[in-house]
Every structure is written in structure tokens, then in C-alpha cells.
N, C-alpha and C positions, 0 to 999 in steps of 0.2 A: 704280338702283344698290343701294338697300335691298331691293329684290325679290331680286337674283343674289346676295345677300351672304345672305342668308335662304334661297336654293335651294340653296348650295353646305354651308352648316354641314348641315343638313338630309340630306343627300348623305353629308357625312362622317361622322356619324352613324350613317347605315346599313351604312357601309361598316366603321366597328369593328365594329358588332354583328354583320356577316356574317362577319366577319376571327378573330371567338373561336370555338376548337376546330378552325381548321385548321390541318394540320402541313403546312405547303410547307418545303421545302427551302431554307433561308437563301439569300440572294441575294448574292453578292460583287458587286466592283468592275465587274467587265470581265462580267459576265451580265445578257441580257436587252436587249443594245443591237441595236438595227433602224436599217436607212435607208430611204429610199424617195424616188420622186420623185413625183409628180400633174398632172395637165390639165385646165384646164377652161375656164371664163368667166366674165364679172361683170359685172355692170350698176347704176348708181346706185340707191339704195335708195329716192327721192323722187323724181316729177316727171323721170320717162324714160320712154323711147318704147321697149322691151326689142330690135327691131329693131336699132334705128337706136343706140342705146346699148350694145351688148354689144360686151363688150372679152376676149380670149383670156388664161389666166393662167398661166404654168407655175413649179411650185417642186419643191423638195428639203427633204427632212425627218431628221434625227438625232433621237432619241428612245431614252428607257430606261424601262424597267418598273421601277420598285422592289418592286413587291408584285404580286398578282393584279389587283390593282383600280385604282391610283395609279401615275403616270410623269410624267414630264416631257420634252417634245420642242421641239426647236428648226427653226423652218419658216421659210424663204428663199424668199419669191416675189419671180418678175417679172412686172409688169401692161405689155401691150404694147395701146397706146393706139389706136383705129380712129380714134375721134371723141374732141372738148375734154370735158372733165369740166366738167359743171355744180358750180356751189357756189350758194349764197345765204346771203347775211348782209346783217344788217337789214332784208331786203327786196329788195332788189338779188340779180340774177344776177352771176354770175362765171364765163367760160368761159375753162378754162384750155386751150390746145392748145397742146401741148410742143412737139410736132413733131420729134420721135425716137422711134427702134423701140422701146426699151424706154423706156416714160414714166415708170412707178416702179420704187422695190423697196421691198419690207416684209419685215422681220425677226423675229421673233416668240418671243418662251420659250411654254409651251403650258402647262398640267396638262391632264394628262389622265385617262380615270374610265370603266373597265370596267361598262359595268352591270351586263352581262350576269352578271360573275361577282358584280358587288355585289350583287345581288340574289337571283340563282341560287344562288350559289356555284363554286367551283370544282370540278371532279372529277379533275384530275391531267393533264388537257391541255386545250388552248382546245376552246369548241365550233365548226362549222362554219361558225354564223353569229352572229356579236357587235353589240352595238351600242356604241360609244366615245364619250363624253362629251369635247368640248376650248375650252380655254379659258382668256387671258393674253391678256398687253400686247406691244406691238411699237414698234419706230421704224422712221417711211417717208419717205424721200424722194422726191423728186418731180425730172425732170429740164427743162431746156429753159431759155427764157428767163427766165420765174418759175419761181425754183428754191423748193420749199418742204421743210421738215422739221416731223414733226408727230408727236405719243405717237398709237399707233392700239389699238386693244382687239378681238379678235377672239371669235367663240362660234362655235361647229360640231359637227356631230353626224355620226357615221362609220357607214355599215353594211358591214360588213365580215366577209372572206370567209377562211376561214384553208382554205388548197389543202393539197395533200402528203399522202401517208401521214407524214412529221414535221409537219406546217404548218407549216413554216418562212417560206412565203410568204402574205399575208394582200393582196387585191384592195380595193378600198373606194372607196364612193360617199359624197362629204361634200358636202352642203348648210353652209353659213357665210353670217354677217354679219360685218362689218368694218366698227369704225365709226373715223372719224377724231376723235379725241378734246380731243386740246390741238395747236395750231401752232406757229409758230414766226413768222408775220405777223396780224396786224387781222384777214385771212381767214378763220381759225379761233383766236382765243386765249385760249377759254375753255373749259373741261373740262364735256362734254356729250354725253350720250348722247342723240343725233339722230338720226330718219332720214333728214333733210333731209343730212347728212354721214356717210353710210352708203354699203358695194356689198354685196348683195346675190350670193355665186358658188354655181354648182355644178361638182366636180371629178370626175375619177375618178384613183387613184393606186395605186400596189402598192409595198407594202413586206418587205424581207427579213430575215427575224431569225434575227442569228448563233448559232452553237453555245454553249452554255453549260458552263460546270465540271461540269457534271451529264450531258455527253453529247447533252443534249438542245437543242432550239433555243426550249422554253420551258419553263415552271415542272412540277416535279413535287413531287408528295405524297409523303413521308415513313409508312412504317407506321408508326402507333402502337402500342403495349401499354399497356393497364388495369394498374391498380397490383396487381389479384389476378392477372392473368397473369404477370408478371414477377414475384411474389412464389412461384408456384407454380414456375415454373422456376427461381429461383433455389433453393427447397426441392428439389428433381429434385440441381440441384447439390451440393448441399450433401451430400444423400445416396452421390449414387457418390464422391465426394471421399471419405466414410467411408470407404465398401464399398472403397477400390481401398490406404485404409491400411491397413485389416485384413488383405486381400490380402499386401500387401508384409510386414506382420508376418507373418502366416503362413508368407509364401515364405520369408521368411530363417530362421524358428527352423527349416523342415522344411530346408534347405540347411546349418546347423548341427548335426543331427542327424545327416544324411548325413554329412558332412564326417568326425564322431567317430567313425561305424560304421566309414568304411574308413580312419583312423587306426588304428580295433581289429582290425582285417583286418589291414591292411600289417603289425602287429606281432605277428600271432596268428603268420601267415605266416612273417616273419623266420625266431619261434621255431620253428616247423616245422622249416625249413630247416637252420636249427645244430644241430639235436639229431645225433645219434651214430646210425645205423642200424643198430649191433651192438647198441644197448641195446633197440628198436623187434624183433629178431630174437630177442634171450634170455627177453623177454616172451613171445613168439609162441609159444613153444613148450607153452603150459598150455593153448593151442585147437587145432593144427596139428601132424600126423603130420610132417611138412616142413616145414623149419626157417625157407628165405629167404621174406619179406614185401615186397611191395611199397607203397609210401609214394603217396599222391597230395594234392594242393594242396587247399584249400577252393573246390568246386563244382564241381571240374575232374575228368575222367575220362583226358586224355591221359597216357599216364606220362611222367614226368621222365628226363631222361637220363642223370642219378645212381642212377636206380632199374632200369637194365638188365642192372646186375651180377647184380641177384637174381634176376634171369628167367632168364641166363646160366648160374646155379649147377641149377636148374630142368630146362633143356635138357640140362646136362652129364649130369645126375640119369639122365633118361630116356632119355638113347643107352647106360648103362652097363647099364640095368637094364628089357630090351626087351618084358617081361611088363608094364609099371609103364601102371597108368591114373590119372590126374591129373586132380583136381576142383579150379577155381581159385573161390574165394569171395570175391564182393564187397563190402563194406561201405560205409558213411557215419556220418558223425558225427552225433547225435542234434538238432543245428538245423536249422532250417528246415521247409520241408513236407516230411511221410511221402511223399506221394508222388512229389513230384519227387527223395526221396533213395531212393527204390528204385527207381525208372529210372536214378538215378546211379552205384546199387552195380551193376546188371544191366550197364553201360556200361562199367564198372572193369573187370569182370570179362573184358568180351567184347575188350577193349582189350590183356592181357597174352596171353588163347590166341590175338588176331592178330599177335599178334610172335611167340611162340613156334612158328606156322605158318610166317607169311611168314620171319619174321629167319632163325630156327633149325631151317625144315624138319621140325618134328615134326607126326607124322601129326595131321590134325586129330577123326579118330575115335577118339583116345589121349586125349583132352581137355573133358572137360566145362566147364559155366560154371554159376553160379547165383549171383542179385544177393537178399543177404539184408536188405536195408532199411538203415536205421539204429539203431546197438548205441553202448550207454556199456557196454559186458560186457568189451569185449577189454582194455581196457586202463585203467588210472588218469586215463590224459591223454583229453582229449576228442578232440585232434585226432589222435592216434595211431592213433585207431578207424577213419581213409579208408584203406582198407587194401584188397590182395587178399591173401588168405593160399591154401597149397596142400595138398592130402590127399591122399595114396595111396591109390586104394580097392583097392589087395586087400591092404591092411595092417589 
């Protein structure tokens, strides 16, 4: 007893010190539970004839993993009796022949003790071939005409085979001792580890281990991160978390800015629009042989439909007066790019001699065009200067 009590602390031992720095994936209630069943035979462990004394054994096993290395399993055999079971106490034999099919049963709690990972370790799935450490007490009874009950103590050592692409299924050849411990008659009723009240079995059994919370049908490993990996990534975060405020600040003052420009538009515009076209026309006449002006929008070259009168006065002009050649001049107002405002004045320009073609049928070799850029000259007002104004050249 001092010996197994001293191999087992010994055991546990080893199995902390292989247990620090692995990350396995917590193990709930309902993960890690197997059944299985097993077959085999057994013969007295003292003073038998293995022949003439071997008896058939079949059981079923319930069992959980709590760790990679430690479990507890609950094992229900039935021993089916050929020949009497020998006993001796005091000297004296005792043969018991029950004389029924099943002679006993033995009930058993187990611990049980992965070596392979205790000493191995794990790697994130069993290996292909394990060796299982088991061992715990049971209560057996005994049937027939001397019925007995008796505390029994079991050891066994499992080699075992985990099948599957999952290994869900594990095969295994167990060697056991079983010894009959304490009775319950004079027979046995003293607590003794004998092999004189020993059977000696070998089985073969297969068991299958259910799906676990993890998807899997046994343990897996968990990645870890080092405390400077996760410190660098959390530094990685911390920066774009900057970089994406800065961003947003950015975005809104440049959305605020916009927002005021075309506030300043919409009202530049308005004003545009309200001023008096007779006052736009009595100006015009300090740069323009001919009087009517054409008005256009901020960036816009199409003309306004209020500014047709002026082109009308225009057309009238040149059916009165059949010698008349007419230079239509484009302008823009002094913002923005030079360049884009002199393709806009060249645009203005080409925009009133195609109505005065199209609308009013004047020849269009009567009609020049020229886009003079952008001018603050023509007028006081800035915006007054989108203009196309008109010259007679043989004035």
C-alpha cells in the first residue's frame, strides 16, 4: 500500500510540472466524456492451472477527461464463471462454484493518468498510440448459493490506439490485477493486498469519445501571445485609432469649409440674379460699340433664359443693318484658374453666336467669336465681368 501511495504522489507530481505552460482550452461540464465496452478473461492470481482456471470477462466503461493527463471512469464487469474459484484462508482451500452464468459483478470508480501526455506533453490532439495509467476501488458481488460482498481494488495499464482522422475512437489492450480486498464473511475480512485473493485479466475494449463545446472530440490548445506581442499590437492599435481621429477631424473642418464656399456661391448668385440688367447694359457701353450684354452664372457658359432678350435685340440689330459684322466677346470673372476661365470665356462666346445662328438664322460668316480670359476691367462688380459683350467691326 506504501509503495502505490508513494508511486501515485510521484505521478502527480510529474504531471503539475508537465501541466505548467500549457494553454488547453478549459474543459466544461458535458466535454471529454467517452464510453466504451471491453472483453477478455481472468484467471486467479495464486495456485491455478491458467487452462483449467480462465474465466471470460465482459464490461462497460463511462469515463471523463478533466485534463490532458487525469479522468475518472466508472467500469461494470461481469465475470462469467467456467470453473469454482479457489480462495484460501488460513491454510484451508475454499471452492466456491456458484453455478450460474454470470458468477459476479464488480463495479469500480477508476482514476485515470495519461502518460503519454504526462510525460510527453500534449501537442493539441492525442497521439496515435497512448499508454493509460487506472486505478480505484470497487464493490463485487458474488452470486449463487454462497452469496458474498467484498471492497475490491483494481490496477491496469491501457495501450491504446486513437483511430480516425478526429480520433474519436480509441482501441485498447488492458493487462489488470484485481484484488479482493475486504468481505463481507470470515472468507475474506481483512483488508489485504494478496495475491493469494487476486485475478489476474487481459481485455481488449474500444471506446468513443463524444463531440466537445470545441467542435472537437478531444482537447485542443489554445494560441498564446507573449506579453511583448500583444503589447505591440495593442501599440499598432492604438495608433490607427489616432490616425482615423485625425482623419475625421480633418474630414469635417474640410466639409465645413465646403459647406461656407457654397453658402458664398448660393448668395454671390442670388445677387446676380436680382440686379437690374439695364444697369449691367448702361455700364457696357464704356467697352462696347453695341449696347445689349449678355449675363452668365458663376462657371456656367449656357445662357440664362432671361438673357435672350439681349441676343433678340442683337439679331433685330443685324437684319436692319445687312452690311453689320458682329464680334461677340467672352469674358469671366477674375476667380478661379486662368485657364479653365479662358475656355469658359471662349465657351460664352461660342454659346450666344449658336443661338443667334440656330434661334435667329443669322448667317454665321456675319459672326465672329473670341474668349478674352478673365477681366476685373469691365465692370466694379466682380461678378458683372461673366459677360459676352458685342462690336460692330465696320464701326
Amino acid at each position: 500500500m506504501k509503495k502505490i501511495a508513494m508511486i501515485m504522489a510521484a505521478v502527480a507530481f510529474s504531471a503539475s510540472v508537465s501541466a505548467q505552460g500549457t494553454a488547453v482550452i478549459p474543459n466544461k461540464v458535458g466535454d471529454n466524456i467517452y464510453v466504451g465496452a471491453n472483453l477478455g478473461a481472468s484467471a486467479p492470481g495464486k495456485k491455478y492451472s491458467v487452462l483449467q482456471n480462465l474465466s471470460p470477462e465482459f464490461g462497460v466503461r463511462i469515463g471523463k477527461n478533466f485534463g490532458t493527463v487525469f479522468g475518472l471512469a466508472i467500469d461494470a464487469n461481469m465475470h462469467f464463471a467456467s470453473t469454482p474459484d479457489n480462495y484460501y484462508f488460513d491454510g484451508k482451500h475454499y471452492a466456491l462454484d456458484t453455478k450460474t452464468f454470470v458468477d459476479n459483478t464488480n463495479i469500480s470508480l477508476l482514476g485515470t493518468a495519461n502518460f503519454s501526455n504526462m510525460f510527453g506533453g500534449y501537442k493539441g490532439e492525442p497521439r496515435n498510440f497512448e499508454v493509460i495509467g487506472l486505478g480505484g476501488f470497487g464493490w463485487a458481488h458474488r452470486f449463487g448459493d454462497y452469496e458474498l460482498e467484498f471492497l475490491t481494488s483494481k490496477v491496469a495499464l491501457d495501450f491504446a490506439w486513437n483511430l480516425g482522422e478526429e480520433k474519436a475512437v480509441q482501441v485498447y489492450v488492458e493487462p489488470s490485477i484485481n484484488f479482493n480486498i475486504l468481505g463481507s464473511e470470515q472468507v475474506l475480512n481483512v483488508l489485504d493486498y494478496h495475491m493469494m485473493y487476486s485475478n489476474i485479466a487481459l481485455k481488449v475494449g474500444v471506446n468513443y469519445k463524444f463531440k466537445n463545446s470545441n467542435g472537437k472530440h478531444n482537447f485542443t490548445i489554445e494560441k498564446l501571445r507573449d506579453q511583448e506581442e500583444i503589447d505591440g499590437l495593442m501599440s499598432k492599435i492604438n495608433e490607427l485609432r489616432n490616425k482615423m481621429t485625425e482623419n475625421e477631424a480633418r474630414a469635417n473642418r474640410a466639409l465645413t469649409e465646403q459647406e461656407a464656399e457654397i453658402n458664398r456661391l448660393k448668395k454671390e448668385l442670388e445677387e446676380c440674379k436680382n440686379k437690374p440688367a439695364t444697369v449691367v447694359e448702361q455700364v457696357v457701353k464704356q467697352t462696347a460699340n453695341l449696347q445689349p450684354t449678355v449675363v452668365f452664372g458663376q462657371g456656367k457658359s449656357a445662357v440664362d433664359k432671361s438673357q435672350e432678350a439681349n441676343i433678340s435685340l442683337i439679331a433685330n440689330y443685324m437684319r436692319k443693318h445687312k452690311d453689320a459684322r458682329v464680334k461677340i466677346l467672352g469674358y469671366a470673372s477674375p476667380e478661379g484658374n486662368p485657364e479653365l476661365n479662358q475656355k469658359l470665356s471662349e465657351a460664352r462666346a461660342n454659346a450666344v453666336k449658336d443661338i443667334l445662328v440656330k434661334k435667329y438664322k443669322i448667317s454665321a460668316d456675319r459672326l465672329e467669336t473670341e474668349g478674352l480670359g478673365a477681366t476685373d476691367k469691365l465692370f466694379d462688380e466682380v461678378e458683372f465681368n461673366r459677360v459676352a459683350t458685342f462690336n460692330d467691326l465696320n464701326k
